[in-house]
VOGU-3710 file (C-alpha; in Angstrom, 3 decimals, decimal comma):
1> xxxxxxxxxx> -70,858/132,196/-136,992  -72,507/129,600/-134,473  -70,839/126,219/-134,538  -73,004/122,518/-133,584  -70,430/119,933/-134,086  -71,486/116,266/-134,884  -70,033/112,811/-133,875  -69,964/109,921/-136,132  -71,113/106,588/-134,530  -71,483/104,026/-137,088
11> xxxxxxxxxx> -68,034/102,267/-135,311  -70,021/102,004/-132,591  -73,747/102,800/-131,516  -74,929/102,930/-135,029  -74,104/99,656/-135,967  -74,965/98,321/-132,118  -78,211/99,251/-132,637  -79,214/98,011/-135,846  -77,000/94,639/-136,130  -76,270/94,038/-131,956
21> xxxxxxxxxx> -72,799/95,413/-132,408  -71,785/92,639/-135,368  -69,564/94,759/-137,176  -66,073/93,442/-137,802  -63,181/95,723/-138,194  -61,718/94,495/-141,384  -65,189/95,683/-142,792  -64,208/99,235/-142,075  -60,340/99,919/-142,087  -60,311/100,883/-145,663
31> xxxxxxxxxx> -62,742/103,845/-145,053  -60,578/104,820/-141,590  -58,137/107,550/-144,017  -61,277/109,240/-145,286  -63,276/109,572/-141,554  -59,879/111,151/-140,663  -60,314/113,663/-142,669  -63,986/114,503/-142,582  -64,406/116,847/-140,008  -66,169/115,064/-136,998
41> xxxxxxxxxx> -66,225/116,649/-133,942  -65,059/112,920/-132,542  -65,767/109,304/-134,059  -67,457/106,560/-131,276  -65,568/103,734/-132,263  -65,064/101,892/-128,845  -66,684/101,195/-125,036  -70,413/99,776/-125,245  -70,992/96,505/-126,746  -67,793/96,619/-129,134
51> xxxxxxxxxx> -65,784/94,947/-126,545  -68,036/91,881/-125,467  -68,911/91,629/-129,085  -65,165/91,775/-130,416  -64,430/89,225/-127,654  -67,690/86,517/-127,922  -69,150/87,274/-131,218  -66,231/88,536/-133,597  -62,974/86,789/-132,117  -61,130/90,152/-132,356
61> xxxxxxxxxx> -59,004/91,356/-129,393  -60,591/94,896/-128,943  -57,091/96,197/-127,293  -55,702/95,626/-130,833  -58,858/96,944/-132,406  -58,515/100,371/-130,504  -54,848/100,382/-131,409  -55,282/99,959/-135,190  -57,850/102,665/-135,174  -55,332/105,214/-133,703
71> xxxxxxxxxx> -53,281/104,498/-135,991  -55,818/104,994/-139,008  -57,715/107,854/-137,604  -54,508/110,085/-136,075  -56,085/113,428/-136,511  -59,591/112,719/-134,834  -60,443/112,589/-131,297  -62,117/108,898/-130,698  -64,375/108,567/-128,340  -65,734/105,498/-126,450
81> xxxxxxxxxx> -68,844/104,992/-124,396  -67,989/103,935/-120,345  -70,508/102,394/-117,530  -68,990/103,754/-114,744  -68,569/101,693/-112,330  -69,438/98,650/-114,775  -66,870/99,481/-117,120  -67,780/97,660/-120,375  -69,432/94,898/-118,188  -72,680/93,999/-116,064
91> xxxxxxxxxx> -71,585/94,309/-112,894  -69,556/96,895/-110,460  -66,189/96,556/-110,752  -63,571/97,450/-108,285  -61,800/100,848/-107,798  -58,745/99,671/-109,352  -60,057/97,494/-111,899  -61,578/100,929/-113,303  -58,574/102,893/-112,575  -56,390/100,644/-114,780
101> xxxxxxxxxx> -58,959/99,778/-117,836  -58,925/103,919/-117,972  -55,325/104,460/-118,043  -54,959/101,771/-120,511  -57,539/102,897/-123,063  -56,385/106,568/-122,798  -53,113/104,806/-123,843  -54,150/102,805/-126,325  -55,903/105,795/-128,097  -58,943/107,037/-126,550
111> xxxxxxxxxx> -59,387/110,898/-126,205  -62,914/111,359/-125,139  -64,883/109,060/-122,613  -68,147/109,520/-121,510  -68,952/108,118/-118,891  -72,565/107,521/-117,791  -74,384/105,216/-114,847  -77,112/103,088/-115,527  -79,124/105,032/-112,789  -78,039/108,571/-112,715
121> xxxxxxxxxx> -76,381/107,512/-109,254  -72,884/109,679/-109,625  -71,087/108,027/-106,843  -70,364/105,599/-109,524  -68,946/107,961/-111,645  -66,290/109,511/-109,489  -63,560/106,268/-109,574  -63,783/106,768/-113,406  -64,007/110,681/-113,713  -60,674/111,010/-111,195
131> xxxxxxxxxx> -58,591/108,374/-113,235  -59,817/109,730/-116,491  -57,867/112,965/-115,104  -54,991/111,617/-113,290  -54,078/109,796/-116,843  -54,906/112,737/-119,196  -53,277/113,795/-122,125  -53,785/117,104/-123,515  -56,220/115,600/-126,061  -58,239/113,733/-123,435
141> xxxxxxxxxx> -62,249/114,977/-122,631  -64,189/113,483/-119,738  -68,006/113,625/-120,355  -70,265/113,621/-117,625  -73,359/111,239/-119,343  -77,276/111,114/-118,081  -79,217/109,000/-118,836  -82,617/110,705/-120,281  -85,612/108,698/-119,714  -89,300/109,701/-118,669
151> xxxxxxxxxx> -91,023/108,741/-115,651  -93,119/110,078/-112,881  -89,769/110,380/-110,948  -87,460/112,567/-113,557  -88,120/115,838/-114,322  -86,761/118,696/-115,836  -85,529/120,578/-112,508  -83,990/117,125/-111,642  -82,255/117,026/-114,523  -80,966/120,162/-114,486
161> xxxxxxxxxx> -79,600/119,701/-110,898  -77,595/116,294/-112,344  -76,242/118,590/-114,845  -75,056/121,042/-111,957  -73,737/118,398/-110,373  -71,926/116,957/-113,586  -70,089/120,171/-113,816  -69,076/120,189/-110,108  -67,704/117,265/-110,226  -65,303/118,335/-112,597
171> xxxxxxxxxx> -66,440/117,357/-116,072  -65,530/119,204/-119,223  -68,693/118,315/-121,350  -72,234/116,678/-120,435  -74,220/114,787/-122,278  -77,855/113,582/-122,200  -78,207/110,444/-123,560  -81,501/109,701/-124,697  -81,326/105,703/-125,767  -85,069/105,121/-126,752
181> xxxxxxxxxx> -85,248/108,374/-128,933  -88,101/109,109/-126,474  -87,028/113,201/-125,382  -89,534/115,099/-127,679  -89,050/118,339/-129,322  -90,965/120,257/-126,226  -88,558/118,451/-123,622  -85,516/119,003/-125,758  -86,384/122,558/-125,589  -87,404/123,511/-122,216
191> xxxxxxxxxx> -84,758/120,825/-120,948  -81,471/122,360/-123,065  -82,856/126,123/-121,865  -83,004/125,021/-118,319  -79,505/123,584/-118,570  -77,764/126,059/-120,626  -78,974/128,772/-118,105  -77,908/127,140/-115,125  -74,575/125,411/-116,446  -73,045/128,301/-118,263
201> xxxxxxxxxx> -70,693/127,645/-121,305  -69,400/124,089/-120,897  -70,514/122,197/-123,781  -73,520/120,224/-124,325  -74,317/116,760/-126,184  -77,240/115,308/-127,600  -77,200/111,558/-127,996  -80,904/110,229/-129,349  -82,068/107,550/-131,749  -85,023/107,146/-134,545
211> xxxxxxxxxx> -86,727/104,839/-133,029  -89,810/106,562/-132,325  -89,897/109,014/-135,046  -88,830/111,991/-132,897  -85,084/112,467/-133,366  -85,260/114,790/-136,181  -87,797/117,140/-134,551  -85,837/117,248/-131,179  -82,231/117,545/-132,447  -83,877/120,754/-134,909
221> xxxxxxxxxx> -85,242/121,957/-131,434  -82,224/121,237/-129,462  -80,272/122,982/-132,264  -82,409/126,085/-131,960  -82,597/125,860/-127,789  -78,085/126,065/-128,208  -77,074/122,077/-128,362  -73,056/122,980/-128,862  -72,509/118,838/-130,297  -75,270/116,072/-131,757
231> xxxxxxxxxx> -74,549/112,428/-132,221  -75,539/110,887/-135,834  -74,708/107,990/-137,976  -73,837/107,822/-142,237  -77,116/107,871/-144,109  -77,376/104,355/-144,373  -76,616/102,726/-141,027  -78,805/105,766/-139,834  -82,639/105,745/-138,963  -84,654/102,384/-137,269
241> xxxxxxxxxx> -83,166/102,260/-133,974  -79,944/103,938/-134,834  -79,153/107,584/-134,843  -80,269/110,469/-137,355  -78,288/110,773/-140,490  -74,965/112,902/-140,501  -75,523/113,989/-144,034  -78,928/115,428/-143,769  -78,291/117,390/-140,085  -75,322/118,525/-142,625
251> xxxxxxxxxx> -77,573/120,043/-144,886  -80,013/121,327/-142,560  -77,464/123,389/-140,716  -76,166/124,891/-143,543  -79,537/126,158/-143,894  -79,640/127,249/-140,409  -76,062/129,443/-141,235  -74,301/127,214/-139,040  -71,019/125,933/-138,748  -69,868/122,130/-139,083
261> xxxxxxxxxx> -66,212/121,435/-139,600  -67,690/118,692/-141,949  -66,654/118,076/-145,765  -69,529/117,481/-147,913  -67,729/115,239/-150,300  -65,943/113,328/-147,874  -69,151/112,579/-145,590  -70,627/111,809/-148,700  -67,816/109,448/-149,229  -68,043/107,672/-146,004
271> xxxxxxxxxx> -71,735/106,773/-146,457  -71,057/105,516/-150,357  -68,428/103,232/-148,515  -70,968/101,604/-146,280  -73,588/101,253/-148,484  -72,705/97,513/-149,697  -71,609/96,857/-146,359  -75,089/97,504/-145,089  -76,599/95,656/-147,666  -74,530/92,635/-146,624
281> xxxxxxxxxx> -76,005/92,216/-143,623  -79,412/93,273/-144,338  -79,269/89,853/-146,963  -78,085/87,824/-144,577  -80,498/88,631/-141,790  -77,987/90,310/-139,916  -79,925/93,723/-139,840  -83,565/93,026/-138,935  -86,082/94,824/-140,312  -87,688/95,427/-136,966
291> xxxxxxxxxx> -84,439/97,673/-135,970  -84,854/99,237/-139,424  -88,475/100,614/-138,429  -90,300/103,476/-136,657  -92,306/102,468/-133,952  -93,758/105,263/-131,795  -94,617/102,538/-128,939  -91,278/102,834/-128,083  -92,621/106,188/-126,845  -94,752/104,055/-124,169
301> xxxxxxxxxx> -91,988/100,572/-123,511  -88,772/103,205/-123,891  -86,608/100,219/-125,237  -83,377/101,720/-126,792  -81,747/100,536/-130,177  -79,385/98,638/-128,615  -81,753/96,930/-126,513  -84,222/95,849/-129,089  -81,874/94,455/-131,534  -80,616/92,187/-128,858
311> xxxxxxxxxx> -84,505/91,259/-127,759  -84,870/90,522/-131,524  -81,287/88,198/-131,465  -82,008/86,172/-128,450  -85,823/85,453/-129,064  -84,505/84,342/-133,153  -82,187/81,949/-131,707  -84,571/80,762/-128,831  -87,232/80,853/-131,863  -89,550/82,214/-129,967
321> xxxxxxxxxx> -90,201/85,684/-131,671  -94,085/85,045/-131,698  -93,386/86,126/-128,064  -92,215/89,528/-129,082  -95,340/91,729/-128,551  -96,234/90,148/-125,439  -92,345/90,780/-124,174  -92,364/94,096/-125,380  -95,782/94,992/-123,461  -93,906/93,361/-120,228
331> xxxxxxxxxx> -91,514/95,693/-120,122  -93,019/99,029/-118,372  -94,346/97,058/-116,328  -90,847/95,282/-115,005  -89,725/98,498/-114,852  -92,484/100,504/-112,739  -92,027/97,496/-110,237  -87,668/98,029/-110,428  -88,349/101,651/-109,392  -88,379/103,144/-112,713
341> xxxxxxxxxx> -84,522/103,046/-114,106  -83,601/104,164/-117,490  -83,114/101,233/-119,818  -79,115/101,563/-120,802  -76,940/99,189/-120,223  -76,727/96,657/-118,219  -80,391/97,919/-116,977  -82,245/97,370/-120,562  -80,576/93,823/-120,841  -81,392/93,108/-116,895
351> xxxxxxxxxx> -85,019/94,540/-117,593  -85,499/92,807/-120,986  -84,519/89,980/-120,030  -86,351/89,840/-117,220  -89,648/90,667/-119,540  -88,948/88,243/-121,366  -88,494/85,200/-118,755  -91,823/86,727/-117,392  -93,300/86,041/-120,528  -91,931/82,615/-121,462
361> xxxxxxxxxx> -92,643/81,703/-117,769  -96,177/82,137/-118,020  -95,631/83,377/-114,615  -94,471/87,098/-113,455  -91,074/86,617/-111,699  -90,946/83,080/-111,053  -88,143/82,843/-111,804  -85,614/86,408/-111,346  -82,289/86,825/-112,548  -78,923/87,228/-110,386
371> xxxxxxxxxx> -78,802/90,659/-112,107  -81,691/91,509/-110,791  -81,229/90,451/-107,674  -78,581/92,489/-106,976  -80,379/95,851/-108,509  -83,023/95,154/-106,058  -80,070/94,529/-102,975  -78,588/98,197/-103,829  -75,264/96,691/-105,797  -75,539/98,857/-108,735
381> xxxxxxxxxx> -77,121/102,133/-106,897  -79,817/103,680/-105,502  -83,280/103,008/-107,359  -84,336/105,962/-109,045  -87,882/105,290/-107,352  -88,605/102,406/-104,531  -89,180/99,396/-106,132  -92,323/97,380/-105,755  -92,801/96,445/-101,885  -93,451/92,826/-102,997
391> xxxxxxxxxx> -90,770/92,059/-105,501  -88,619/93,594/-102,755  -89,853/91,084/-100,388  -88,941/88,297/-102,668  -85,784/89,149/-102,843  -84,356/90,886/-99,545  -87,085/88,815/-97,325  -89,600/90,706/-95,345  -88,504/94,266/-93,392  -85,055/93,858/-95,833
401> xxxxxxxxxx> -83,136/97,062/-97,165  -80,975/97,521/-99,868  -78,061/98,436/-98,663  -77,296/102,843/-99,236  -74,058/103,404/-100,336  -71,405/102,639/-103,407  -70,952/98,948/-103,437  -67,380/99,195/-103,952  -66,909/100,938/-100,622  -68,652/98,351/-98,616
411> xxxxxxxxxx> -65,727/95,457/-99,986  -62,304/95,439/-99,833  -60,742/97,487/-102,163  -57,978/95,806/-104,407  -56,776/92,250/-102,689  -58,822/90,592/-105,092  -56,945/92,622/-108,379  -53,389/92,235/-106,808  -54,195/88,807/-105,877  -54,687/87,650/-109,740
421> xxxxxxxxxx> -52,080/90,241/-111,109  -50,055/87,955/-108,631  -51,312/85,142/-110,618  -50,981/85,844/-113,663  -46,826/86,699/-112,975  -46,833/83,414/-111,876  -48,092/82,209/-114,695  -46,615/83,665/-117,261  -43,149/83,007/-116,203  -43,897/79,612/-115,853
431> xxxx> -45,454/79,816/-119,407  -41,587/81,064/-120,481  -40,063/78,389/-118,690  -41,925/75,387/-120,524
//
């Protein structure tokens, strides 16, 4: 009998999409003993937001938060999501910065990390990818991650040469990672095909949202086109800008005579669990109903879940959500003129935010971020498409490049790391001494 496993994200994506990645731990770890037991292929509990948010928003330390969930959750595999190069941040971190977060999650807990770059550029992957190995256990996965997104630039034979790539570079699994629930049925079909056929047997993910409507449709066609693993989310933290529902893919591959792994009473348990939990923070404004909705523009602004619900945050406490329509019309256009990159982190944020300065400006990059900046200098990879000859202008002056290789490699690598490790000996006995 064919198998299509499913991953569980409301511990991570789910909720970071629908409440900005608000979601405490002490809200969950009663439910931790029955996930254990479901059947996931892997639970997304860590990586993305969950550590800025744990840090700024929640005042947990998200070592200990990893570290409690291995202990509640010992017979699944959790998985977290990785930026590359960025890590969990917004910037490029260096070679042995990445090396050590990596053999510290994978000790903390972590069995599967997929790691993905903002712009498909998979120089940035390879620091990440080799210490993911060198630190292995015999439970660890690395997962080679793209980036979906649509554009006159990215295609389905370019896709299926990342993919080819992916596998080259020694990844066990790849995953496409649609953020904006924007890959249609047709795409999902010829795209999985095309991929299958030219990357054998090693497994495939699909990671979409509801945004736009489509999810359903193209997981049911991904399904049928030989998707080996689909991300979803319990019933109710499912939908809006989050993923498709874990119970109903349940039921609909039973139908199809295929193979989950998953309990039906204990899934169904999970989602009873969260039910109040969602209601909390739908009461207290904490879930928006915006992130709650379908919106097939998303199929022409390609904003991901995680993206919107942060748009929605920061224009609520700026009070200036009457600016939301015009911000959300700004931002194909930021993007054409940044050279097309896929909005996932730190890109959407950098983009968005950039829309939305545009917009409040009254005046179209008047005023442009450091972020940006240093997109348009080369620091976080190569554009996937030039970016507008003015903008570039602005930036880099006239005739200026952006520099053409992995940032990292044109610094030092590691005084900077050993100079604060260093620091912080010195500190710390000190500390002991007072």
């Amino acid at each position: 009998m064919r198998k299509v496993q499913l991953t569980e994200t409301v511990l991570r994506d789910a909720n970071q999409s629908l409440m900005a990645t608000r979601l405490p731990y002490a809200d969950y770890e009663d439910i931790l003993p029955v996930m254990d037991q479901t059947g996931y292929y892997s639970i997304e509990c860590w990586g993305g937001a969950t550590f800025d948010s744990c840090l700024r928003y929640l005042h947990e330390d998200p070592w200990e938060r990893l570290r409690k969930l291995r202990k509640n959750l010992p017979n699944n595999k959790l998985q977290m999501l990785l930026r590359g190069q960025n890590l969990l941040g917004y910037k490029h971190y260096h070679d042995d910065v990445v090396e050590k977060f990596i053999e510290l999650s994978i000790k903390n807990g972590i069995d599967v990390i997929r790691i993905f770059d903002a712009l498909n550029d998979f120089r940035n992957l390879e620091t990440a990818l080799n210490a993911t190995m060198k630190y292995a256990t015999k439970n660890t996965i690395a997962s080679g991650c793209i980036s979906y997104t649509q554009s006159p630039v990215h295609t389905v034979d370019k896709y299926i040469q990342m993919c080819k790539e992916l596998k080259q570079m020694g990844f066990q699994t790849i995953c496409l990672k649609d953020m904006a629930g924007t890959m249609t049925p047709y795409e999902a079909e010829h795209l999985i095909k095309g991929i299958k056929d030219a990357v054998g047997d090693i497994p495939l993910i699909l990671h979409t949202h509801s945004t736009t409507g489509m999810a359903y449709m193209t997981l049911t066609k991904a399904i049928e086109s030989g998707i080996d693993v689909i991300d979803t989310a319990t019933s109710c933290f499912s939908g809006g800008t989050s993923q498709p529902a874990t119970e109903t893919m349940y039921y609909a591959l039973q139908q199809y005579g295929i193979e989950t792994g998953l309990k039906e009473d204990l899934i169904n348990q999970v989602n009873d669990y969260f039910k109040p939990i969602k209601q909390k923070y739908v009461d207290n404004g904490m879930i928006n109903p915006k992130s709650l909705a379908t919106d097939a523009q998303a199929l022409v602004y390609k904003v991901p879940g995680g993206m919107l619900s942060n748009m929605i945050a920061n224009l609520t406490d700026m009070k200036a959500m009457d600016k939301f329509d015009q911000a959300l019309a700004e931002i194909p256009a930021v993007r054409k003129d940044l050279g097309y990159p896929p909005l996932v982190t730190p890109l959407s944020q950098m983009v968005g935010n950039q829309a939305v300065t545009n917009v409040l400006l009254g005046e179209r990059y008047k005023q442009i971020s450091k972020e940006v900046k240093n997109y348009i200098k080369g620091e976080y990879g190569i554009a996937p498409a030039p970016v507008a000859k003015e903008l570039q202008e602005k930036v880099l002056g006239a005739g200026g490049k952006p520099v053409d290789c992995r940032i990292e490699d044109q610094k030092r690598t590691g005084v900077e790391f050993r100079k604060l490790r260093k620091h912080w000996a010195i500190w710390h006995v000190r500390k002991k001494m007072l």
